[in-house]
N, C-alpha and C positions, 0 to 999 in steps of 0.2 A: 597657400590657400586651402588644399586639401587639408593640412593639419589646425586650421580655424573652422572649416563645415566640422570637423569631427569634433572639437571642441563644443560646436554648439546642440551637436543633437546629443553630445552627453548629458545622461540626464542626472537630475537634483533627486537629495536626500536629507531628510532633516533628523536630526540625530532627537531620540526620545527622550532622553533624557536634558539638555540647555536647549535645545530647539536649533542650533546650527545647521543651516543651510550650507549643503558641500556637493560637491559634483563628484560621480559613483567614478569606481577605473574600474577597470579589468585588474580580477587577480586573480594568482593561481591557487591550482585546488588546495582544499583545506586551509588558505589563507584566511586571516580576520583584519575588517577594514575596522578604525578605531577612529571615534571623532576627535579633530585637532583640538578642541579645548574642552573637555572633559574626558579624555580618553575610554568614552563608553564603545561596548563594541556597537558596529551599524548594519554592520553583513558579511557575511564569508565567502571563500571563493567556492567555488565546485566542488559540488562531494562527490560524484561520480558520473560516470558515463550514461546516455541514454540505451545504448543495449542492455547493459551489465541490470540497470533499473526492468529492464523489460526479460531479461532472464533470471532473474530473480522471482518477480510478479507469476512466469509464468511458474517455474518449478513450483511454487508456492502453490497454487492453482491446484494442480497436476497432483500435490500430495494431498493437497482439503477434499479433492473427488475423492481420492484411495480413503479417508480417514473416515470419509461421511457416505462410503458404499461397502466398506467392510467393519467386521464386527472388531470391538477395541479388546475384548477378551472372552474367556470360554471357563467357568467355573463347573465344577465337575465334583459328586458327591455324592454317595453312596449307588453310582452308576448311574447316578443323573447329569447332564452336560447342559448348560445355559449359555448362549451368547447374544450380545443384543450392538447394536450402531449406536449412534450418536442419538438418531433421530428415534430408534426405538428408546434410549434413555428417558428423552425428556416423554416419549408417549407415555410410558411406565409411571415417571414420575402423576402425569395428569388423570391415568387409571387411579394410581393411589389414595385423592384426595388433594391430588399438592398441583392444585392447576398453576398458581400463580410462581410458585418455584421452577414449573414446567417452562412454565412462557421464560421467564428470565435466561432459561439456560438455553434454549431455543433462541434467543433473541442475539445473544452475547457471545453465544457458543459457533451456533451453522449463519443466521440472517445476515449479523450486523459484520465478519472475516466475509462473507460473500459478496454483500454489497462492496467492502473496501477493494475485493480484488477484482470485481467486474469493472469499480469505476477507473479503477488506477490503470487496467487493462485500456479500457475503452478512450483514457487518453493518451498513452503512450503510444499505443501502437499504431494509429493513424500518425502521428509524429514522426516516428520511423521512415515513413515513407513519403515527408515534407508535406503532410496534409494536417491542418485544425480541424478536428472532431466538429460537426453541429453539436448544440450543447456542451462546450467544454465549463463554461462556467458553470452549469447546475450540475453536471459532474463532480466536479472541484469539491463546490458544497457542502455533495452526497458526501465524499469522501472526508474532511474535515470533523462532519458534524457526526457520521457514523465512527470516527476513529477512537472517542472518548469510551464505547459502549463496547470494544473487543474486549473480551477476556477469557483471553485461551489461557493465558498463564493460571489464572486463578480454577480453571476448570482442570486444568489438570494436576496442579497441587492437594484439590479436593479428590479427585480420581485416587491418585498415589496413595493417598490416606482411605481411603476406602477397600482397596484392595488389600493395603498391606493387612487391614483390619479381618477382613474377608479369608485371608492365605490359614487363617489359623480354624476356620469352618470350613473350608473345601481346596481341593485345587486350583488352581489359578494359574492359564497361560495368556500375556497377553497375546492379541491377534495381532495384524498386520496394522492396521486402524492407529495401534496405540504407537508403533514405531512412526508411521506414516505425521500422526498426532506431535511429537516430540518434534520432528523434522519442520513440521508447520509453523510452531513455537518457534524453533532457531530463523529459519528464512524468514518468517513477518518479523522478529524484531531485526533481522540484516537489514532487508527492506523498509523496515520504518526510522532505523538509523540514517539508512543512506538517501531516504527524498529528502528535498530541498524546494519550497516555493519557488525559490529565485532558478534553480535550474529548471522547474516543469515552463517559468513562462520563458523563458531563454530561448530552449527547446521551442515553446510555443510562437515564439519571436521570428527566432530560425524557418520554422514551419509556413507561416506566410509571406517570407522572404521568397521562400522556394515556390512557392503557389504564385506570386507576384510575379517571378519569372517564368514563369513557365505560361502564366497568359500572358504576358509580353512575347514573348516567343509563337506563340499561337496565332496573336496578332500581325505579329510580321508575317510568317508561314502565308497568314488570308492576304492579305495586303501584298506579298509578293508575287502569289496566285492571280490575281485580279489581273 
């Protein structure tokens, strides 16, 4: 009897490509589920842990502050020394004339890595603790619709190139900022390798499981008080 309930709350899945209707299993991680008559893939199994996702999120965090409060480097020239942040970059650039290059780097560079790891923050880590976020869906969203618009990689391949240009009219040391910067680069794409839709609603599954019980539990607690 048990193993027919469980049968039926397994839920369907239709394969995108013939339209095959198929009931989902459990697999393990980095498993691929593949549909029985076109062998298209339809989902995989677990990519990773929900800690490992939320210590990742945060180290990431934790170097975006150091990269966007300290200066990326300090050029130095005939006993004059310059260093400037992230955020004074793009100021410079909108003194210069160059607003809309400004805004771009500003947007792609500090906005659009901030809003990713506040929202990725702001849902995991109520999860953690068997609790659903208010707003986990417009989170989600955020995070989706903001992920097409990072481009740290491209900002610091243009950095690279600028300095190497630079090293042959002045000194050049980078600061903390630029190591901090690189470190950003390796953990967001860790982190963006390793989410998975299908684990955040899993996680998210799990999460009102545990909220379900725990006001059943409450309930009884009042009810045996009474």
């Amino acid at each position: 009897m048990k193993a027919a309930d469980a049968a039926v709350r397994r839920q369907w899945i239709a394969c995108e490509q013939c339209d095959l209707l198929q009931h989902e299993v459990e697999l393990p991680a980095r498993a691929v589920a593949c549909c029985r008559r076109c062998d298209a893939v339809l989902y995989r199994g677990p990519r990773t842990r929900l800690d490992t996702m939320i210590a990742l999120a945060l180290a990431c965090a934790i170097m975006f502050l150091v990269t966007n409060l300290f200066p990326i480097a300090t050029l130095s020239t005939q006993g004059i020394a310059v260093s400037t942040t992230l955020f004074g970059s793009a100021q410079l650039l909108a003194e210069q004339g160059r607003p809309v290059v400004a805004v771009l780097m500003f947007v792609t560079t500090i906005l659009v890595p901030a809003l990713e790891l506040s929202a990725l923050l702001y849902m995991l880590l109520p999860l953690r603790f068997g609790r659903v976020p208010s707003g986990m869906t417009t989170a989600f969203r955020m995070l989706l619709a903001a992920h097409p618009w990072s481009m740290l990689e491209v900002f610091l391949l243009g950095l690279l190139v600028t300095l190497v240009k630079l090293s042959e009219l002045a000194s050049i040391v980078p600061g903390i900022a630029f190591w901090s910067f690189c470190g950003v680069i390796v953990l967001f794409s860790w982190l963006s390798a390793s989410f998975s839709t299908r684990d955040l609603w899993r996680w998210t599954e799990d999460a009102r499981q545990a909220q379900a019980s725990r006001a059943q539990a409450r309930a009884g607690s009042a009810e045996a008080l009474r």
